[in-house]
C-alpha positions as CSV (number, residue, x, y, z in Angstrom):
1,X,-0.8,-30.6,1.2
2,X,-2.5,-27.2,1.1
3,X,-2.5,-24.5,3.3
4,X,-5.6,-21.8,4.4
5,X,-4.5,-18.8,6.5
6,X,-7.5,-17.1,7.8
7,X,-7.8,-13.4,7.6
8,X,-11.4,-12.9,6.7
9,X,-12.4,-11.3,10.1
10,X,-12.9,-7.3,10.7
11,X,-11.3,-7.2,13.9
12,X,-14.3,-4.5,15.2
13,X,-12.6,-4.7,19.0
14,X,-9.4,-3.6,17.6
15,X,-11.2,-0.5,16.3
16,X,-10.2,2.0,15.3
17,X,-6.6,0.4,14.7
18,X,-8.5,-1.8,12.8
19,X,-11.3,-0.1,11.0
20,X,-9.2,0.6,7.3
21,X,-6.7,-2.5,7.7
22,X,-7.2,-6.3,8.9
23,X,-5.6,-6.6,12.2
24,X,-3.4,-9.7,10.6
25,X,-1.2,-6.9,8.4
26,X,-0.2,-5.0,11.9
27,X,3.2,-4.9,12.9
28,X,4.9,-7.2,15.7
29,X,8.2,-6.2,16.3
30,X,9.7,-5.9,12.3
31,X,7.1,-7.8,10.3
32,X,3.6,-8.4,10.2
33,X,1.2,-11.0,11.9
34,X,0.8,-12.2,8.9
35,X,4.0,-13.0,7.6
36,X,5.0,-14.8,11.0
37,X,2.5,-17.2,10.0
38,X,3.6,-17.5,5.9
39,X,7.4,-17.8,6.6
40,X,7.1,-21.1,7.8
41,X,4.7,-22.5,5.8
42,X,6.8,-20.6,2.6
43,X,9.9,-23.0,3.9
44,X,8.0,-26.1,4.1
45,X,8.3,-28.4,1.1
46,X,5.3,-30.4,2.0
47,X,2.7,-27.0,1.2
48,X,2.1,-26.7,-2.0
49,X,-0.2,-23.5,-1.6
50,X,-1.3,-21.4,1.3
51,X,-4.4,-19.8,0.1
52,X,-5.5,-16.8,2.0
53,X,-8.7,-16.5,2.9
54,X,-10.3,-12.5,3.3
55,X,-12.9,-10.7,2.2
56,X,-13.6,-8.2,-0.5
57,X,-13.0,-5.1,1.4
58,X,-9.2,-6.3,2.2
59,X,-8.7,-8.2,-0.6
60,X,-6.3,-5.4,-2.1
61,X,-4.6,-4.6,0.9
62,X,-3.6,-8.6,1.5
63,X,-2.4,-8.0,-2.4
64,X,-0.5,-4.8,-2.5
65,X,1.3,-6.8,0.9
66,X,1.8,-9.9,-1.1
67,X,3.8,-8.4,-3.2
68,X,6.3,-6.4,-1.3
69,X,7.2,-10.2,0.2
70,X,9.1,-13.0,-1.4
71,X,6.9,-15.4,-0.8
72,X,5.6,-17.6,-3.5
73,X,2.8,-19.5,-2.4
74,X,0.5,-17.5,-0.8
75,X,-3.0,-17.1,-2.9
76,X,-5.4,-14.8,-2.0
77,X,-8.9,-16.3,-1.6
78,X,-11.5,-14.1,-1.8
79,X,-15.0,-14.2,0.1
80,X,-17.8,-12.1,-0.8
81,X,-18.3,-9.9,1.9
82,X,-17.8,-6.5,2.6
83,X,-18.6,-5.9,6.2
84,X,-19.0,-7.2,9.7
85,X,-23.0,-8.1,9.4
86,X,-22.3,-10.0,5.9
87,X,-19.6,-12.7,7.5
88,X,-20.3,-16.3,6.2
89,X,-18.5,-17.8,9.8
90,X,-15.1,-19.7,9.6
91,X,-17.0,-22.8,8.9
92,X,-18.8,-21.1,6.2
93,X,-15.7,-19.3,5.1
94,X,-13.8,-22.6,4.2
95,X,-16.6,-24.6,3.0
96,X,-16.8,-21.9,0.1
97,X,-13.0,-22.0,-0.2
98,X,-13.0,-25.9,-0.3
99,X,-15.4,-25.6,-3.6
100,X,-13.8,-22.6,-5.1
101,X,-10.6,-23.7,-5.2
102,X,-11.5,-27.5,-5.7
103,X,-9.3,-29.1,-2.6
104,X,-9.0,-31.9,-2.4
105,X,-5.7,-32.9,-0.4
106,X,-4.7,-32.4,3.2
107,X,-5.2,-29.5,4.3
108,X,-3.9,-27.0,7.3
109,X,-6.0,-24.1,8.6
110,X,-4.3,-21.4,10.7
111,X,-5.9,-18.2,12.0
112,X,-4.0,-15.6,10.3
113,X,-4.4,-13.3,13.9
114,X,-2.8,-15.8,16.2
115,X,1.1,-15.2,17.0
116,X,2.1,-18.8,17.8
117,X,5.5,-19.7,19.2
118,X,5.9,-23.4,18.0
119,X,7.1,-24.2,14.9
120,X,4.2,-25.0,12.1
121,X,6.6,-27.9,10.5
122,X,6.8,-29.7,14.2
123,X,2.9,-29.6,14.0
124,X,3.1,-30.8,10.1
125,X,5.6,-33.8,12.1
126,X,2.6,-35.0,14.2
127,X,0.0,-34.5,11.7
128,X,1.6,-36.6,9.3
129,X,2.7,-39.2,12.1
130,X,-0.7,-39.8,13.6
131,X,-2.4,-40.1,10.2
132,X,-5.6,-38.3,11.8
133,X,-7.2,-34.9,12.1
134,X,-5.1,-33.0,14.5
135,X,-5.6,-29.9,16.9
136,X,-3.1,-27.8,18.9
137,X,-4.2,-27.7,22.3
138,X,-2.5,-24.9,24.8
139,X,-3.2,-25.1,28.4
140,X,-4.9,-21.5,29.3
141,X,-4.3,-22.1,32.9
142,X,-7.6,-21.6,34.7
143,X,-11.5,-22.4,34.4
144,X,-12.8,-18.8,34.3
145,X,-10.4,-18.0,31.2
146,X,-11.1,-22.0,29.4
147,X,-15.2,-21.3,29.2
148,X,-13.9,-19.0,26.1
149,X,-12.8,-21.6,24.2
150,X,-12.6,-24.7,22.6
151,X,-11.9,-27.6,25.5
152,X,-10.6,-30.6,25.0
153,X,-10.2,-33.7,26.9
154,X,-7.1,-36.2,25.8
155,X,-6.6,-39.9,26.4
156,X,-3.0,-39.6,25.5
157,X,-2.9,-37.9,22.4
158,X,-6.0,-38.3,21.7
159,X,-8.9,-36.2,21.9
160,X,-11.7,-38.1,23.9
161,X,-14.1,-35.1,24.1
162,X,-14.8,-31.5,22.9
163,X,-16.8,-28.8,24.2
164,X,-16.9,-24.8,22.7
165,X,-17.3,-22.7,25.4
166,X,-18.4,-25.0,28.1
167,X,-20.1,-23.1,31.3
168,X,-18.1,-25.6,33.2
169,X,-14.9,-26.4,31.8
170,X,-13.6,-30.1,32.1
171,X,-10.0,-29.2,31.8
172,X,-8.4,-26.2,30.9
173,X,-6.7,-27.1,27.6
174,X,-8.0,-25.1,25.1
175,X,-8.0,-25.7,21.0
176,X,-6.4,-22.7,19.5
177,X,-6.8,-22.1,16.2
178,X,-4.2,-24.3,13.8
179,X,-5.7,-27.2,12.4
180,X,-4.7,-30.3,10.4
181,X,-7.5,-32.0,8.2
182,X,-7.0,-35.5,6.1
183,X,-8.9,-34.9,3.0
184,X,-11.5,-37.3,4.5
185,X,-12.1,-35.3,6.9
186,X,-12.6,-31.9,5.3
187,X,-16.3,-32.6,5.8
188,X,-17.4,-28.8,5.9
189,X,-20.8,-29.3,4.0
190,X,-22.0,-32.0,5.1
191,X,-21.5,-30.4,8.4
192,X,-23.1,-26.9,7.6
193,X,-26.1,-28.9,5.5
194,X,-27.0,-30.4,9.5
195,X,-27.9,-27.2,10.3
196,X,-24.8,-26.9,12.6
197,X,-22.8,-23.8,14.1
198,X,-21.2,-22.0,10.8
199,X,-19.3,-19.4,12.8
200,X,-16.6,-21.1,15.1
201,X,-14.3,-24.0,14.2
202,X,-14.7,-25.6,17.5
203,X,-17.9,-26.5,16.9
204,X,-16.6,-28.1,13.5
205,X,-14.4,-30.1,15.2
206,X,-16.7,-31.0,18.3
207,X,-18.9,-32.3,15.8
208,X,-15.6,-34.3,13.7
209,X,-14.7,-35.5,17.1
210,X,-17.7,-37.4,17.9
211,X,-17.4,-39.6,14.6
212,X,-13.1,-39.6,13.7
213,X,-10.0,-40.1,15.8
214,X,-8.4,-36.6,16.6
215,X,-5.6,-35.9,17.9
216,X,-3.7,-32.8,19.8
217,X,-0.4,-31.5,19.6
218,X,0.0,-29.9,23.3
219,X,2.4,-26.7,23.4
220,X,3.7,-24.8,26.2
221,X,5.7,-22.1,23.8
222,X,3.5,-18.6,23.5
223,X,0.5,-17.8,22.0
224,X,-1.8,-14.7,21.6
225,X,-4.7,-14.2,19.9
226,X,-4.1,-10.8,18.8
227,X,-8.3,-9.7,18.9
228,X,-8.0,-7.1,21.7
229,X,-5.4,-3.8,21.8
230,X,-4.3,-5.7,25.0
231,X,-3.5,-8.8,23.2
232,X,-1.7,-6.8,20.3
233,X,0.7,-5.0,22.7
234,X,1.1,-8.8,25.2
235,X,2.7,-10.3,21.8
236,X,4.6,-6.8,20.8
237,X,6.2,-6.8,24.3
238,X,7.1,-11.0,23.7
239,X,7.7,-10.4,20.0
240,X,10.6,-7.6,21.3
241,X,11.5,-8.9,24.3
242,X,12.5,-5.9,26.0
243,X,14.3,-4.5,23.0
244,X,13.0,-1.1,21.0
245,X,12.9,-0.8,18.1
246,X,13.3,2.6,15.5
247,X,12.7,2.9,12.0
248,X,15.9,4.5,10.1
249,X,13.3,7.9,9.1
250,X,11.9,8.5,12.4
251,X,12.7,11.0,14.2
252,X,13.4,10.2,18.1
253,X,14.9,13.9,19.5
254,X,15.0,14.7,23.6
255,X,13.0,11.6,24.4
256,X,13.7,8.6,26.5
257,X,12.7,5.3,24.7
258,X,12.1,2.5,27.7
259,X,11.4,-1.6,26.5
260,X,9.3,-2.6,23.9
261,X,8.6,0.6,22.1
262,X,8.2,0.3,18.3
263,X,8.5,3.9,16.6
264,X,8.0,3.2,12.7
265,X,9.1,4.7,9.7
266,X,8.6,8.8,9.1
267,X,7.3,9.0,13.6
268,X,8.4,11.7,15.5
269,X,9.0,11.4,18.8
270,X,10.0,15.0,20.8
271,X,11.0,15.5,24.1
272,X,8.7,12.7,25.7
273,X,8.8,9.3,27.4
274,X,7.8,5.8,25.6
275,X,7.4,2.8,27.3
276,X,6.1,-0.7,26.2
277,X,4.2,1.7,23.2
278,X,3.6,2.0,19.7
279,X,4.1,4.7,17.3
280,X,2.8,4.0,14.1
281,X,4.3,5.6,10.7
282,X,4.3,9.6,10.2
283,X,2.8,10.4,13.6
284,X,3.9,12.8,16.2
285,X,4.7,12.9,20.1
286,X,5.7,15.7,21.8
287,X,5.9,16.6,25.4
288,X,3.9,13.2,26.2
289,X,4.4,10.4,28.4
290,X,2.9,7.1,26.6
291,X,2.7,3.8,28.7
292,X,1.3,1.0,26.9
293,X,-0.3,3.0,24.1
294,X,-1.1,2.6,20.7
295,X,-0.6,6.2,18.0
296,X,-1.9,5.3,15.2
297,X,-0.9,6.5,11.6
298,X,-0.3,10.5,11.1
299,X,-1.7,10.7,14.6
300,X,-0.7,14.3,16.7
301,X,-0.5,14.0,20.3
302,X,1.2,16.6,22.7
303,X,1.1,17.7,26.2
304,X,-0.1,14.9,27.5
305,X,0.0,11.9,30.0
306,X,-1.9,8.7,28.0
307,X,-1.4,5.1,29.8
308,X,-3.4,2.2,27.7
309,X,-5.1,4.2,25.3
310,X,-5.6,4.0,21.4
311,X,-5.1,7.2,19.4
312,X,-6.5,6.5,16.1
313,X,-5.4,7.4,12.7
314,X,-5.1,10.9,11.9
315,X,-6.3,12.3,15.5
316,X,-5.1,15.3,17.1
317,X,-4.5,15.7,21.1
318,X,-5.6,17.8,22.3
């Protein structure tokens, strides 16, 4: 079986945390998005290869990453686009993949930006169990928040209808983004060749619903979709559970440090109060009082009182 890890997006809500690096190499707690998502795939015997999937912009960033890890599977993929208004769609994205890389197996796709709870080889379990194209399905709790997403109905396990985005959702379990594929079902071109949807991979599997048996792996564990700044600091607070953590060469001096603060390697932090923030490497905070903010890299920020903001790299405050 094969594995695709999608991290082709440009994350353009995210900026300008996001504008030089993909959102799925920022840091939760003490490793990456990313690599929360390789690990287990890395440990299970039944992936041969997790290819993953970018574009040309990040390409060398996902490679200079890859190899500070241990991880022997991963393969980068590489897409030819460069920016936002060049982007193929998911759909698109792995029909291109499918051909380049001549798969032909079962195959898993996982959006490299999602923080998921459950483990990926309990989701390999049913996959392989059912024998069918299988979904994860997490139930988002209400109606206003399931008309932006994927919604499924189940008979069972099974998935007896699918709507993307419905105006008026019929249930609120959404389809989050971690998919299982038989190889007769990785029907990608003959879907895009219908003139269908090429962007989301709800549509893709609205459309594979409607003509094979799918089925849905329900979880209650957490999940974010790390797409918003508010998203990325809801899975830093889960990912630390209350803890803080300080890299070994930053410097933390007359400061109080409340839960979930990360303060990364070469950071100073001076005479100030952190809570549920981050302080990315080699920037400075002095005199400040940060609640639920994000400092980006070599960032200087002093004197001040900053509650849900996003300092970006290299900025100086005042």
């Amino acid at each position: 079986m094969e594995a695709v890890v999608l991290a082709g997006g440009y994350a353009t809500r995210l900026w300008p945390l996001t504008r030089h690096r993909p959102k799925m190499l920022l840091p939760v707690g003490e490793a990456t998005v990313v690599d929360r998502i390789l690990a287990p795939l890395e440990a299970d015997d039944r992936i041969e290869t997790v290819y993953v999937s970018t574009n040309e912009r990040f390409a060398e960033d996902f490679a200079t990453h890859l190899e500070t890890t241990a991880f022997e599977k991963p393969e980068l993929s590489v897409e030819e686009t460069t920016e936002e208004g060049e982007k193929l769609g998911v759909v698109g994205a792995l029909a291109q993949l499918v051909e380049r890389e001549s798969v032909d197996d079962d195959l898993l796709v996982v959006a490299g930006d999602n923080l998921i709870s459950f483990d990926l080889s309990s989701f390999l379990d049913f996959f392989t169990a059912h024998e069918g194209s299988t979904l994860a399905a997490y139930d988002v709790g209400s109606p206003e928040r399931a008309t932006a997403y994927g919604i499924v109905e189940l008979d069972g396990d099974r998935v007896v209808d699918f709507q993307e985005k419905p105006d008026e959702p019929p249930s609120t379990l959404a389809s989050i983004a971690c998919y299982g594929f038989t190889a007769g079902d990785i029907r990608f071109e003959e879907y895009l060749d219908g003139g269908n949807n090429p962007d989301e991979p709800g549509w893709f599997l609205q459309w594979l619903q409607a003509r094979r048996p799918v089925h849905a792996f329900c979880f209650d564990e957490a999940w974010f979709d790390i797409g918003t700044p508010e998203n990325y600091l809801r899975a830093v607070r889960w990912a630390l559970d209350g803890d803080t953590v300080v890299a070994d060469s930053a410097t933390v001096d007359g400061s109080t440090l409340g839960e979930n603060v990360h303060v990364m390697a070469g950071a100073t932090v001076r005479d100030s109060t952190v809570e549920g923030s981050l302080v990315f490497p080699d920037a400075t905070v002095e005199e400040t009082d940060l609640r639920d903010t994000i400092i980006d890299h070599e960032a200087v920020v002093r004197d001040l009182a900053l509650s849900g903001a996003l300092v970006g790299a290299h900025s100086q405050l005042p």
